[in-house]
C-alpha positions as CSV (number, residue, x, y, z in Angstrom):
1,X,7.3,-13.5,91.1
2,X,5.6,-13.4,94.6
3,X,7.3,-10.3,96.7
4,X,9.3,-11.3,99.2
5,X,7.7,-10.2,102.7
6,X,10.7,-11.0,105.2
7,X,13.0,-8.5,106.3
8,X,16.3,-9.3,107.9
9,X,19.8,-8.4,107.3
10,X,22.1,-11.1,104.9
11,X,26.0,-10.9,105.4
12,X,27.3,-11.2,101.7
13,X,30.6,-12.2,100.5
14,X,31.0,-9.6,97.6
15,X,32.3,-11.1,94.4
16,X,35.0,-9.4,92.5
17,X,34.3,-7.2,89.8
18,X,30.6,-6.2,90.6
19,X,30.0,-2.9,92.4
20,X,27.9,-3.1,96.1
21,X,24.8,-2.0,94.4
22,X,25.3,-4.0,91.4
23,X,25.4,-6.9,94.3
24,X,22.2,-5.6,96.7
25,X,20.2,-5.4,92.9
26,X,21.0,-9.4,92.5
27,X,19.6,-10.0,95.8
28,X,17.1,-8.2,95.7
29,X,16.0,-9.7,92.5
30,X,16.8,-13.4,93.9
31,X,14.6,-12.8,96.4
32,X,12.0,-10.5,95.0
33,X,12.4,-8.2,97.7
34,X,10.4,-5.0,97.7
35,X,13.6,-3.4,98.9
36,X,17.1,-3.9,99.7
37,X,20.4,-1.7,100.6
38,X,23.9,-1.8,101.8
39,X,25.6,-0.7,105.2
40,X,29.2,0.2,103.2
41,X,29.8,0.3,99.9
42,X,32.9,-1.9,98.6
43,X,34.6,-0.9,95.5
44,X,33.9,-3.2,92.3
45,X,37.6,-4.9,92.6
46,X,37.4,-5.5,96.4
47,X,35.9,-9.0,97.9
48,X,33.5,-9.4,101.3
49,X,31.4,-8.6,103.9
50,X,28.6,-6.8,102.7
51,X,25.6,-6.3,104.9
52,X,22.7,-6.0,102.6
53,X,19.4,-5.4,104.2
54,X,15.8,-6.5,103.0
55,X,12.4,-4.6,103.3
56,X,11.8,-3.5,106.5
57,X,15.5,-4.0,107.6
58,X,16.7,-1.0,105.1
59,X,15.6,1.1,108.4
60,X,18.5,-0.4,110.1
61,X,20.6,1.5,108.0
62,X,22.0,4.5,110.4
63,X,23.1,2.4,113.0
64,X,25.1,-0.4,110.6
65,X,27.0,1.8,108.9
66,X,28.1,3.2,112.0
67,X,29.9,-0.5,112.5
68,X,33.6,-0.8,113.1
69,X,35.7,-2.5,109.8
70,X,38.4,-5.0,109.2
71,X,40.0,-5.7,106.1
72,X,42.5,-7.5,104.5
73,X,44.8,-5.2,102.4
74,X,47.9,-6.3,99.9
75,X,50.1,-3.2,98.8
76,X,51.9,-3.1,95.7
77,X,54.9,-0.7,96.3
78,X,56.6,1.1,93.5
79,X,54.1,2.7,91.5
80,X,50.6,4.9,92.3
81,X,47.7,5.2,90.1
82,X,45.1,7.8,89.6
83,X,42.7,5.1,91.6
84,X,44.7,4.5,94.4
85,X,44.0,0.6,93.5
86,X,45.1,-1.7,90.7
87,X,42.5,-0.9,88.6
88,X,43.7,2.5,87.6
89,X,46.2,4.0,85.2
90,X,49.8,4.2,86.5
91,X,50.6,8.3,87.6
92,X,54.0,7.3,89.7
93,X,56.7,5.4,89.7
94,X,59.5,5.3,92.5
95,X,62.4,2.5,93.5
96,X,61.6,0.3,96.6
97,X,64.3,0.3,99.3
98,X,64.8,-2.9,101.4
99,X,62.6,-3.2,103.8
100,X,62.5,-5.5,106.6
101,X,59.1,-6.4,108.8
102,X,60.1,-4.1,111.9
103,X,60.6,-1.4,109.6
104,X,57.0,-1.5,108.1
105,X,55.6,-2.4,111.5
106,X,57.1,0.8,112.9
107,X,55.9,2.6,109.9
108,X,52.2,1.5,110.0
109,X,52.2,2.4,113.7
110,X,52.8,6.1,112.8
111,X,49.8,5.8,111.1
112,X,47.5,4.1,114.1
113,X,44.9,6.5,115.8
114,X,42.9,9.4,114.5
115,X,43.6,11.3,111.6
116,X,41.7,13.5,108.9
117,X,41.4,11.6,105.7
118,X,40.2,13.5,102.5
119,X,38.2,11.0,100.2
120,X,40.0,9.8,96.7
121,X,39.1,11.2,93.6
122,X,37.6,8.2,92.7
123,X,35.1,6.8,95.0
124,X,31.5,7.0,95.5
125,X,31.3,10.3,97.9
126,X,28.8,12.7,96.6
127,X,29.3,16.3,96.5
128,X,26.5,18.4,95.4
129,X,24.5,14.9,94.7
130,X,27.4,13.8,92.3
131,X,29.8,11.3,92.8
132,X,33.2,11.8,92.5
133,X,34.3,8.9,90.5
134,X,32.3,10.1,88.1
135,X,33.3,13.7,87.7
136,X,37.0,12.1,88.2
137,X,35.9,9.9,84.7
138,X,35.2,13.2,83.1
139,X,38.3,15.0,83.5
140,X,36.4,17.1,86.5
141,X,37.8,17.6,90.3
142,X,36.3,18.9,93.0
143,X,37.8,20.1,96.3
144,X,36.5,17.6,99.3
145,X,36.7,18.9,103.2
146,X,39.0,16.0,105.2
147,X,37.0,13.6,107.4
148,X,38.2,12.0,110.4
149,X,38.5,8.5,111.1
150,X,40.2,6.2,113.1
151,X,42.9,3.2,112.8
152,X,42.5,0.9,115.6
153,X,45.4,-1.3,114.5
154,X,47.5,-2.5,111.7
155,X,48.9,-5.6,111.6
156,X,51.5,-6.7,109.5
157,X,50.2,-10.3,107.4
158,X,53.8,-10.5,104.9
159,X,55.9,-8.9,103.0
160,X,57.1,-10.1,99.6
161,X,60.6,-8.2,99.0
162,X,60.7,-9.8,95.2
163,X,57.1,-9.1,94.3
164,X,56.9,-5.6,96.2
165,X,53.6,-6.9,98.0
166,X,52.6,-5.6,101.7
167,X,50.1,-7.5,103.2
168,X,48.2,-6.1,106.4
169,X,45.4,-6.5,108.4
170,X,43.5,-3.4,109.2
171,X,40.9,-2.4,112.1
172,X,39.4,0.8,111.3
173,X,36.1,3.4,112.1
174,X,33.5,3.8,109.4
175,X,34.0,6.0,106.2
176,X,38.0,5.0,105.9
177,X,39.7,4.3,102.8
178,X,41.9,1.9,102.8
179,X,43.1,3.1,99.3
180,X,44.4,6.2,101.2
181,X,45.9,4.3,103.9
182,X,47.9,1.9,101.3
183,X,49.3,5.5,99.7
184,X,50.2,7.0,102.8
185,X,51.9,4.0,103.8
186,X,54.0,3.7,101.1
187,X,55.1,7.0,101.9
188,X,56.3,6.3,104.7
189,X,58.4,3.5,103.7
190,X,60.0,6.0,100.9
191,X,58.3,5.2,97.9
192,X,54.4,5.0,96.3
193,X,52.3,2.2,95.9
194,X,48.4,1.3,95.3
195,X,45.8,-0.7,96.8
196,X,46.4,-4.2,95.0
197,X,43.6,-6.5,96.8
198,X,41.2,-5.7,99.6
199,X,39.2,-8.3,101.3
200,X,36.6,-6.8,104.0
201,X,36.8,-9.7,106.8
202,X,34.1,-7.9,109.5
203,X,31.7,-5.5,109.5
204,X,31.2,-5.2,113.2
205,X,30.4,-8.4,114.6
206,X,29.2,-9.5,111.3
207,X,32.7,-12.0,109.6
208,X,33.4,-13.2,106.8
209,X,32.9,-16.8,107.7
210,X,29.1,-16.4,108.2
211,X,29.5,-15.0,104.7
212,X,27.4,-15.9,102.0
213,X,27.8,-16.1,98.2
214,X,25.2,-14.6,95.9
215,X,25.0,-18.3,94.3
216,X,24.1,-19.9,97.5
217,X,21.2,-17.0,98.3
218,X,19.3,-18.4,95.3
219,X,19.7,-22.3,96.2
220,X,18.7,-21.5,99.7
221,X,15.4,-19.4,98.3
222,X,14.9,-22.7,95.9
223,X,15.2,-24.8,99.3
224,X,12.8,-22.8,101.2
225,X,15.8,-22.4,104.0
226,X,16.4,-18.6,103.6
227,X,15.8,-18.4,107.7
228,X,18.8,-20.0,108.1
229,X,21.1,-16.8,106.7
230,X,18.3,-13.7,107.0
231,X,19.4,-12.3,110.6
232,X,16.5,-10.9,112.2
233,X,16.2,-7.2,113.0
234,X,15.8,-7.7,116.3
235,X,19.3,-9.5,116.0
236,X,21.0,-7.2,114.0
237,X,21.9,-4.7,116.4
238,X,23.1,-6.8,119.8
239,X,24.9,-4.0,121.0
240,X,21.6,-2.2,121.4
241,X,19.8,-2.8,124.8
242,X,16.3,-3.8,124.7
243,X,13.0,-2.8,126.1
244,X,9.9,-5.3,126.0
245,X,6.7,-3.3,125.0
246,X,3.0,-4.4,125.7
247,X,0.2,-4.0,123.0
248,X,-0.6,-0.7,124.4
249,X,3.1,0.4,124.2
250,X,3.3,-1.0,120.3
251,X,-0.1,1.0,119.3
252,X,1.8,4.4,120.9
253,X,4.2,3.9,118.9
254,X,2.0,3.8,115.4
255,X,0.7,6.6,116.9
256,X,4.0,8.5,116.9
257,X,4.3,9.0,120.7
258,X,6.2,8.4,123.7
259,X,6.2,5.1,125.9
260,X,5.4,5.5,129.1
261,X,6.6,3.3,132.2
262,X,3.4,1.5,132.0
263,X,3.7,0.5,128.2
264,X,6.8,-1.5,129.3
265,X,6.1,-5.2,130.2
266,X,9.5,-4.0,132.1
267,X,10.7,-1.0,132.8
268,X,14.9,-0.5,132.0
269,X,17.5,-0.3,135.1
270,X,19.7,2.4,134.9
271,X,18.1,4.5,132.3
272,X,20.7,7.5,130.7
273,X,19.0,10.6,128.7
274,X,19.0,10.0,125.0
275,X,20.3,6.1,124.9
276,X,19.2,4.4,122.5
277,X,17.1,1.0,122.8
278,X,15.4,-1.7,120.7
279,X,11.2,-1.7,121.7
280,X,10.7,-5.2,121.1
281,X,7.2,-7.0,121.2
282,X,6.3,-9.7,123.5
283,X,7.2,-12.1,120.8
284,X,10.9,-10.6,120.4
285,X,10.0,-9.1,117.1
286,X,11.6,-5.4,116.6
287,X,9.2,-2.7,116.5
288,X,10.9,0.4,117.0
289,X,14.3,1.9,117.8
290,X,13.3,4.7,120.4
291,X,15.6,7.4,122.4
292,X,15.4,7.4,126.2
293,X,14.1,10.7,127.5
294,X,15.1,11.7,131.3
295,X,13.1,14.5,132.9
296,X,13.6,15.5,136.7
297,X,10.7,16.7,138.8
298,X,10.2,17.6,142.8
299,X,9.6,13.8,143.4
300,X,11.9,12.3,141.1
301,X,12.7,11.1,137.8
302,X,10.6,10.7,134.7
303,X,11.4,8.7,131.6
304,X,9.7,8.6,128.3
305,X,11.2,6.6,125.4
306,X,10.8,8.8,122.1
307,X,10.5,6.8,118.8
308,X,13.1,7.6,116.2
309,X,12.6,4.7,114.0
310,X,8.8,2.1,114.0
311,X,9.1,-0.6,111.9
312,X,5.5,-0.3,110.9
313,X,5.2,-3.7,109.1
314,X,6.5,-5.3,111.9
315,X,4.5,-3.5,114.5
316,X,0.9,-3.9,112.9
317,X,1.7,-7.8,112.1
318,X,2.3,-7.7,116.1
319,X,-0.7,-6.1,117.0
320,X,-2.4,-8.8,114.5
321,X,-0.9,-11.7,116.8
322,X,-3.8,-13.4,118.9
C-alpha cells in the first residue's frame, strides 16, 4: 500500500464495542498512515466524537486534549457495578424513590463546578506505566491521587420513572469521567446507579454532526475525496492566534531558534509573554506552534517567539515551494 503523506485531524464517530485505539488502528490502516493517535480515549461501550490525528498532526496532541467535552449520558438507577457502566458485574443494589425532574435538576446542580475526581478502577489511567483496568481484571488495586476537573453544566434530557433511566447532557473539562459523575449522582438522589450509554456529542468545537463513520473513511479514500473530512492543522486549533512567517522565519525554526520581528511577514498586536501562536507559512500551511517571549530593555520591548513544536514535514515541503 502506498503510505499515506497527509496529515490532518478526522473527527470520528466511534462505534460501539471497539476501544479508541482499536478505532485510530482501523484508520490508520484505511489510510495507510505512517501514524495516527487520539485526543481522548472513549471506553469500548461508549459512541462519538473521536479526534484522531494523522502523521504530522499526532503533534497536535497537547493542545486537543486540553479541549472542553460534551456528552450524552443515560443512568440506570438501582444498581452499581464494579465498572461504573453497564458492562460490569452488578456490586449494589438499592430501591429508587420517586423522583420528579426538579428534584434531579436540583440534584445535578450540587454537582456543577469544580471538584476532585479520583479515576475508576477500571479505566485506562496508568500508574507506574500500567493501566488500571488491567490490574482491576487481575484482582489488583492501586491507590490513585484525586484530579480536579470541572462541570460546566448538566442538563437534564428525561427521566424514565418505569425503566429507572436518567438521561443528561453534560459539559465538562478534560480528564472527567462521566462514569463517576453517573455514581455520584445517583447518590444524591438516594440510591446507586451505573453509566448505561454515553454518547460524546463535542470535543471542543469539533460535533458530532461533522462526524464520520470508520465505513465512510474507506469510501472516501476509494473516491480520492479524503480533503473533504481531513481538517488541516493549521485549522485544527482556531482558538490559537496566528503569526505569518517568511522563508527566513521558517528555516529558524528547523534550526531550532527564535523568530525575530523581521522573520514575521507581520509582526503580532498586543503581544503577552508566553502566549501561544500558530507560525504559519505564506501559503497558510502550519509550521510550528511557538511561545511568545517578552523582554524589556531601556528603549522598550523585545519579543522573540520560542518554538515548542516545528512540524518539520510541513516546514521543509514549504521551503521547497517556488
Amino acid at each position: 500500500m502506498v503510505n499515506f503523506d497527509a496529515s490532518g485531524v478526522i473527527v470520528l464517530n466511534k462505534p460501539e464495542g471497539i476501544t479508541s485505539h482499536g478505532a485510530v488502528q482501523r484508520v490508520k490502516r484505511t489510510l495507510g498512515a505512517r501514524k495516527c493517535g487520539h485526543a481522548g480515549t472513549l471506553d469500548p461501550f461508549a459512541t462519538g466524537v473521536l479526534l484522531v490525528m494523522v502523521n504530522e498532526a499526532t503533534r497536535l496532541a497537547p493542545y486537543l486534549t486540553e479541549l472542553d467535552k460534551r456528552y450524552q449520558a443515560t443512568i440506570k438507577l438501582g444498581s452499581q457495578t464494579d465498572t461504573l457502566d453497564r458492562t460490569g458485574r452488578v456490586v449494589c443494589e438499592s430501591a429508587v424513590p420517586s423522583l420528579t425532574v426538579d428534584q434531579i435538576e436540583a440534584a445535578a446542580e450540587e454537582l456543577v463546578g469544580l471538584q476532585l475526581q479520583t479515576p475508576p478502577s477500571f479505566s485506562a489511567k496508568k500508574v507506574n506505566g500500567v493501566r488500571l483496568y488491567k490490574l482491576a481484571r487481575r484482582g489488583k488495586s492501586r491507590k490513585v491521587s484525586p484530579k480536579q476537573v470541572e462541570i460546566y453544566s448538566i442538563d437534564v434530557i428525561s427521566w424514565s420513572e418505569e425503566e429507572k433511566l436518567l438521561t443528561i447532557r453534560v459539559h465538562c473539562s478534560k480528564g472527567t469521567y462521566v462514569r463517576v459523575l453517573a455514581r455520584d449522582l445517583a447518590n444524591r438522589l438516594g440510591t446507586c446507579g451505573h453509566l448505561y450509554r454515553l454518547i460524546r456529542l463535542a470535543c471542543g468545537q469539533f460535533e458530532i454532526d461533522d462526524a464520520i463513520s470508520l465505513s465512510r473513511i474507506g469510501e472516501l479514500k476509494s473516491e480520492g475525496r479524503l480533503g473533504e473530512v481531513l481538517i488541516p492543522p493549521s485549522e485544527a486549533l482556531p482558538a490559537l492566534k496566528g503569526i505569518r512567517v517568511s522563508r527566513r522565519g521558517v528555516l529558524r525554526l528547523l534550526d531550532g531558534r527564535h523568530l525575530e520581528k523581521k522573520d514575521l511577514v507581520k509582526p503580532p498586536p498586543g503581544v503577552e509573554d508566553e502566549a501561544i501562536y500558530k507560525a504559519l507559512d505564506e501559503n497558510d500551511n502550519l509550521v510550528a506552534i511557538v511561545k511568545a517571549v517578552v523582554g524589556d530593555t531601556r528603549f522598550g520591548q523585545v519579543v522573540a517567539f520560542k518554538p515548542v513544536r516545528v512540524f518539520v514535514r510541513a516546514a521543509e515541503s514549504s521551503l521547497s515551494e517556488k
